[in-house]
Steps between C-alpha positions, in 0.01 A plus 500: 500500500631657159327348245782459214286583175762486277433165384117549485393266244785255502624215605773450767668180608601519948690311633529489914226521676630593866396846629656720299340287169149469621509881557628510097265302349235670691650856378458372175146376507415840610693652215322239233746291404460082473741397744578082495665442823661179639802420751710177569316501824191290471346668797564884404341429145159367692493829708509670197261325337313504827487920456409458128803558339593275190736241459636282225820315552749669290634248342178451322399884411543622151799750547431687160174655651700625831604850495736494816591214755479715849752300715556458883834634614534208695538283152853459363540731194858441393656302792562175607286507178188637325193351644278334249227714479804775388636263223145440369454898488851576334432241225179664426653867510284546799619844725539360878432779713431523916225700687706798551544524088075479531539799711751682291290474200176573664633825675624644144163438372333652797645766695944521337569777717378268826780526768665173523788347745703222377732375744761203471805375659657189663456625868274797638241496245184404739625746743544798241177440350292501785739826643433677184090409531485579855657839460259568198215421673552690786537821331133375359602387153260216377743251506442104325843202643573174340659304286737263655373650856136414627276563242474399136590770263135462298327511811549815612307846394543587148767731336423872589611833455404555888665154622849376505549150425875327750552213390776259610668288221706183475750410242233242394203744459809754295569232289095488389462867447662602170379828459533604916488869519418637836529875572730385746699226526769398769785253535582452832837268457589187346630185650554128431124352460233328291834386314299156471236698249702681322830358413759731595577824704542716169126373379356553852616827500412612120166423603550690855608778263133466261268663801713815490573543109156587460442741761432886482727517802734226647615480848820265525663398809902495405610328864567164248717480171233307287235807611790812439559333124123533407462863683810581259342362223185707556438802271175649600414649816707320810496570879812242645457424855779414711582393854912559578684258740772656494595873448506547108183637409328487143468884431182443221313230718248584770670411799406384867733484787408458881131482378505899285394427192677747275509683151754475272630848645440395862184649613315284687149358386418269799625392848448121555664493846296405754240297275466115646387352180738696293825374723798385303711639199291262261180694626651834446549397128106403516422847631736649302305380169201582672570826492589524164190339385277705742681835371489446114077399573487865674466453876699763673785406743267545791258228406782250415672587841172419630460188336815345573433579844206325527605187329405186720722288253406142376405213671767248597806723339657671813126541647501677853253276695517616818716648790529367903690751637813601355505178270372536141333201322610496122333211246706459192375168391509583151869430539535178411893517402797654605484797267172637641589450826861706433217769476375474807819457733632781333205727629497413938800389733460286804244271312377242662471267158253244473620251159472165351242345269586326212860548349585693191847413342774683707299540762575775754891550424480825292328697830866432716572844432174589719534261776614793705143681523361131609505508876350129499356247220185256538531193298183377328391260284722242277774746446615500893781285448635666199453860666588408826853387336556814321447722795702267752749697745426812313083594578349314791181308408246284644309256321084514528444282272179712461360846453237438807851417705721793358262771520472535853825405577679786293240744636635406833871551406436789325311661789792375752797641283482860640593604107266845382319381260539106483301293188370179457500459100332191326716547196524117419727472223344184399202395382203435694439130358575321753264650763275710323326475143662849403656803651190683549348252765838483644502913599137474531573253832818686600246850526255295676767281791633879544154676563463212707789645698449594935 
């Protein structure tokens, strides 16, 4: 735990009181501060109370004693509209303020110069961060991950001279950390998302756009126009990262082509090629900011080769479960629309692609362009009908209806086709609701029906 002391003595107003808000109001116990908790959710304020944390419904509490309202980044700031609990602090000039702000503060009070990794972006982020603390770790750094990955950020060890804090951060937890100023903070791209919460494309980006303005050094993929604007607007130290489809290259950017990662004046840093869990022109942009990060925290180019190497990737986001011969078994659950799974057809040919679930809007039309690495489709879940359409006459399919059904029947194909290197991808495109309570449980079975495998 850190215990955030820097409301010792006061009082603090929480509301949220999942995971991430238990662990806050627990930080701030230890630090001394009078924390009144509560939650919409009748049942998560009696676990708190049950682990003797206060709670007062808000609504009631006397907002001129509260120094700070510490707010889940699961509540609605701004959009559709301000939660209550947000309207009640803003008419009592109340700061709102997340967990990662808590840490922010309490680092400057304890330890400034403590390393710390801030890492954002529409798509990549979980895989970046947990590159970037793998490869840290291995070359024996004390290393602390969380945030929006795993583990609460007030949970983990303290700030430290000796420890470098990678943390993973949503536009949400951004948008609750005013005065976010990481050592090192990365953009990995910016797309479409979250437009729900915050109103438009320009204010999701602006707030994109807040995790780097404060950084010592920022780290700015430029592969999107939204991300190449803010690296332009940057004035303090910048590394740009870029990954060419075509043959213009960006002469300032650190570059990666055919997995070399490259300096601005073409030496190469790192050779990805060859790395399963680093497959695919969106990984080498995660490695590629990996080995920025890596090189401005001091490791030398031999420990970050190493740790890429040795990488075994994230669960359920092109996860290598298991080979039977020459057929490789590939769980990419975690794509639960067409744009993640564009990542993964783009890294193997003659896939053997097990899909369906439940729908998102458009379904699977954008991936036509890939149907030609799909040697044959297995239909699951409620989508069949809607898939099977879309890849009539041009992909041939079966329908299993199930993944207990299309497991062993694509490893059969695949093993059959005489291809070199044949894979059987789970990369759903939908999500998992109609079977399965949530993607993970979904890959979990697909790992277990293919270790189950003659």
């Amino acid at each position: 735990m850190t215990p955030v002391t820097v409301f010792a003595g006061q009082k603090v107003a929480l509301f949220g009181l999942g995971g991430s808000g238990l662990a806050t109001a627990n930080a701030l116990k230890a630090g001394g501060a009078e924390v009144i908790a509560w939650d919409d959710n009748a049942g998560s304020v009696a676990r708190a109370q049950d682990s003797g944390i206060g709670t007062q419904d808000l609504r009631e509490a006397d907002w001129s004693g509260l120094k700070a309202l510490v707010l889940s980044p699961g509540v609605p700031l701004t959009h559709p509209e301000p939660h209550w609990t947000v309207r009640l602090a803003r008419d009592a000039g109340t700061e709102i303020i997340g967990d990662i702000e808590l840490f922010c503060r309490e680092r400057r009070s304890r330890a400034p110069q403590a390393p710390f990794v801030a890492i954002t972006g529409t798509n990549g982020k979980s895989t970046t961060t947990a590159l970037i603390a793998h490869v840290l770790a291995q070359a024996g750094r004390d290393v602390q991950m969380g945030g929006n990955i795993g583990t609460a950020i007030l949970s983990l060890e303290p700030p430290d001279a000796g420890r470098v804090h990678v943390i993973e951060m949503s536009s949400f937890q951004i948008d609750l950390t005013p005065s976010l100023d990481p050592t090192v903070g990365v953009l990995m791209n910016i797309t479409p998302d979250h437009l729900d919460r915050h109103g438009t494309m320009e204010q999701y980006a602006a707030i994109k756009e807040r995790l780097i303005a404060g950084a010592g050094l920022a780290v700015v993929g430029i592969d999107d126009g939204p991300s190449r604007a803010i690296a332009e607007r940057r004035t303090g130290d910048l590394v740009r990262v870029h990954v060419p489809t075509g043959d213009a290259l960006c002469t300032d950017a650190l570059t990666v082509r055919d997995g070399l990662v490259r300096d601005p004046d073409g030496t190469a840093m790192a050779d990805v090629t060859g790395i399963g869990s680093l497959r695919g022109a969106h990984n080498w942009q995660n490695a590629a900011v990996a080995v920025v990060v890596a090189r401005a925290l001091g490791l030398t180019g031999e420990e970050i080769q190493a740790g890429l190497s040795s990488f075994p990737g994230l669960p359920h986001r092109m996860e290598e479960v298991g080979r039977r011969g020459a057929v490789l078994f590939v769980n990419d659950s975690k794509a639960t629309n067409a744009d993640s799974t564009e990542k993964a057809l783009t890294a193997f040919r003659d896939i053997h692609w097990i899909l369906g679930g439940k729908a998102k809007e458009g379904g699977i039309f954008p991936l036509v362009p890939y149907f030609q690495r799909v040697a044959h489709a297995y239909l699951i879940g409620a989508a069949s009908d809607a898939f099977a359409a879309t890849l009539e006459g041009v992909v041939p399919y079966t329908r299993c209806e199930t993944l207990e059904v299309a497991v062993p029947k694509a490893a059969e194909n695949a093993a059959a086709s005489g291809a070199p290197e044949p894979v059987v991808l789970l990369s759903p495109a939908c999500a998992s609701y109609d079977q399965f309570r949530n993607f993970e449980i979904r890959g979990d079975r697909f790992r277990e029906l293919v270790q189950a495998l003659p």
